[in-house]
C-alpha positions in Angstrom: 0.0 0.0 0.0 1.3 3.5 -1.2 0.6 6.4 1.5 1.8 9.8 0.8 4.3 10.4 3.1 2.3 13.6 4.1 -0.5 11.5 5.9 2.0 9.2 7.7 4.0 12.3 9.0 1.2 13.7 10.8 0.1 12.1 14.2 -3.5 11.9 12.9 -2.2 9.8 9.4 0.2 7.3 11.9 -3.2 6.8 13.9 -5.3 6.6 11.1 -2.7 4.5 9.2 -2.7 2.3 11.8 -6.3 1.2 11.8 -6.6 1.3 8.6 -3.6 -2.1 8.4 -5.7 -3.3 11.5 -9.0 -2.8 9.6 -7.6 -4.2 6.7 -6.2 -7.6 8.0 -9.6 -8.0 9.7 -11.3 -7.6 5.9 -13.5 -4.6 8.1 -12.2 -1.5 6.0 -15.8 -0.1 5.0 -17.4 -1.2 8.2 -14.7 1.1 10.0 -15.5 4.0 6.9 -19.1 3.1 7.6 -18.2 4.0 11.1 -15.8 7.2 11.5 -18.3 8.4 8.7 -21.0 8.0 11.0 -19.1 9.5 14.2 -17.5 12.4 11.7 -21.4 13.1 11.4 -22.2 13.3 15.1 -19.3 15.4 15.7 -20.4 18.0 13.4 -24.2 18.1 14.9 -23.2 17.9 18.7 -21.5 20.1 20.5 -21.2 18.0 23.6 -19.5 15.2 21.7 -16.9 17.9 20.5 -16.6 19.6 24.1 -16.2 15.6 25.1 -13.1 15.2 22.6 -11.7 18.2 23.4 -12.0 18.8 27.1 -8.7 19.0 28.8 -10.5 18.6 32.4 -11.8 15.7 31.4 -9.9 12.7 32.6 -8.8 9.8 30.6 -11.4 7.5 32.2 -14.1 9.7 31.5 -13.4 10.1 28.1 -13.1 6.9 27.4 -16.8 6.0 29.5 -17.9 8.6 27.3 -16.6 7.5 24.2 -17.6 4.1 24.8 -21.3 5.1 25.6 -21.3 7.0 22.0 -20.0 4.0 20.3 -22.8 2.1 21.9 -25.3 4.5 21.0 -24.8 5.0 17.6 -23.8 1.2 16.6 -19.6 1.5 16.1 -17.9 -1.8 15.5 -15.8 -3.2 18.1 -12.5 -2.1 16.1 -13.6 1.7 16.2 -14.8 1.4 19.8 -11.6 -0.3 20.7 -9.9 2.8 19.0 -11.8 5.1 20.3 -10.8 4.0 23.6 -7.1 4.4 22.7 -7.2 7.3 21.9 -8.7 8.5 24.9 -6.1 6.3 27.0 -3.4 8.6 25.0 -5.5 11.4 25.1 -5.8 12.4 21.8 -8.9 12.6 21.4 -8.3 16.1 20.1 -7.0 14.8 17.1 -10.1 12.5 16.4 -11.6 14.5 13.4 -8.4 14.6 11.4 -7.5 11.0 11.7 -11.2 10.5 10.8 -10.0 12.5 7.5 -6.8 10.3 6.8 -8.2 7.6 7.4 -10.8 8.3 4.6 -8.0 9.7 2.5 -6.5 6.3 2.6 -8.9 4.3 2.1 -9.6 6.0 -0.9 -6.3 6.1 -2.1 -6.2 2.0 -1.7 -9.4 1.9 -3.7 -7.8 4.4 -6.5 -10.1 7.2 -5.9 -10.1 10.4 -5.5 -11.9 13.0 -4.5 -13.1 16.0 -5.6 -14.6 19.4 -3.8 -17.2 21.0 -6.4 -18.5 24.2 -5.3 -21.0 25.7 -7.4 -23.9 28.6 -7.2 -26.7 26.9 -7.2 -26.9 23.3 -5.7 -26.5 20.8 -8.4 -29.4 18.0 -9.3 -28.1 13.8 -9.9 -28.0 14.3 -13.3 -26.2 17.4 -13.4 -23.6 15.3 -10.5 -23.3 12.1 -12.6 -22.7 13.7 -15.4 -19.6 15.7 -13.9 -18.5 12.6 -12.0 -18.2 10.6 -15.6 -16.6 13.7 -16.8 -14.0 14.0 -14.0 -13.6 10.3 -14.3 -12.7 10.2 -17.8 -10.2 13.2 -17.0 -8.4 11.8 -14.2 -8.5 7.8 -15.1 -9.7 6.9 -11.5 -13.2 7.0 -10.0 -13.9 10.4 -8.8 -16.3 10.8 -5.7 -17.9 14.3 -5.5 -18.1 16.1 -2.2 -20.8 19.4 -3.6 -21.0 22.4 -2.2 -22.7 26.0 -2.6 -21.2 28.9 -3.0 -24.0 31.7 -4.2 -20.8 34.2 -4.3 -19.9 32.3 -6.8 -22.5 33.9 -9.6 -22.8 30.6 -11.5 -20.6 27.9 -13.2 -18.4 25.9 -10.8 -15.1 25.6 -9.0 -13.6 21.7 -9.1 -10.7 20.9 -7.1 -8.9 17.3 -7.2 -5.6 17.1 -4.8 -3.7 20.8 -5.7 -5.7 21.0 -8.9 -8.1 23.4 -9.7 -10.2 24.1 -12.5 -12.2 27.2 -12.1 -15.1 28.1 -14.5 -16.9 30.3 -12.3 -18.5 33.5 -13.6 -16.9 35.3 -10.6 -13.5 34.7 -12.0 -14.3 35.7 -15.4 -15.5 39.0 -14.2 -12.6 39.5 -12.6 -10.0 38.5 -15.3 -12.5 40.5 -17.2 -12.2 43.5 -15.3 -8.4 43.4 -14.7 -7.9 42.9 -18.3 -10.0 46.4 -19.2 -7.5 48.0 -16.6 -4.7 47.1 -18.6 
């Protein structure tokens, strides 16, 4: 398995590569996706799970009770739950939403995907995201999975970015070439 070295630099990619060989030799990779997907979600709507992660007062114990009552809750597989509890043992939980990142970064990678951040001014239909998903597919020769966005600043056309590329076909930018180009 090819990592960039950037992920396995970071603390979060040496955690997140780390369940990702575990997940892997137990044949539970999208199980554990499924999972940090899930808990990436609850993270974002409460902000008692985040004060939890994040809590210096907090001690390791009670973290750890905590985390393992969320796991519980919302259905985690005994691989994340046991994770989740080591990272609360080393008390970095901190660190929980960009490991959740790498880990979907690598996962990716070992699929051959990659992702891409589409930002447009109006939100897109299906239609209108399939066909720019077989478009970016063809383009890049790997299967392209679309994270959309809305940006009404934006005016209309859209703003695609894959890894450090980025294609921008937004009327904003136009304008603005537009404008610097009548300055002279």
């Amino acid at each position: 398995m090819d990592i960039s070295a950037g992920i396995q630099a970071s603390l979060a990619g040496r955690y997140a590569s780390a369940l990702f060989d575990l997940a892997s030799e137990a044949g539970t990779v999208s199980a554990v996706e499924s999972d940090l997907e899930t808990l990436a979600q609850a993270l974002a709507e409460s902000p008692e799970l985040k004060a939890v992660t994040t809590n210096p007062q907090l001690s390791r114990g009670e973290q750890g009770a905590a985390m393992a009552a969320v796991g519980a809750e919302i259905g985690l597989s005994d691989l994340t739950k046991s994770f989740l509890g080591v990272l609360a043992a080393n008390r970095r939980l901190d660190a929980l939403s960009d490991m959740i990142r790498a880990f979907q970064a690598i996962a990716a990678a070992q699929r051959g995907e990659v992702t891409a951040n589409v930002s447009s001014a109006h939100a897109l239909n299906d239609d209108q995201l399939a066909a720019l998903k077989d478009k970016l597919t063809a383009r890049q020769g790997r299967t392209v999975k679309i994270n959309s966005s809305v940006d009404p600043d934006l005016l209309g056309g859209l703003v695609v970015t894959i890894g450090s590329q980025r294609i921008d076909g937004s009327i904003r930018t136009r304008l603005n070439s537009l404008a610097n180009a009548m300055k002279g």
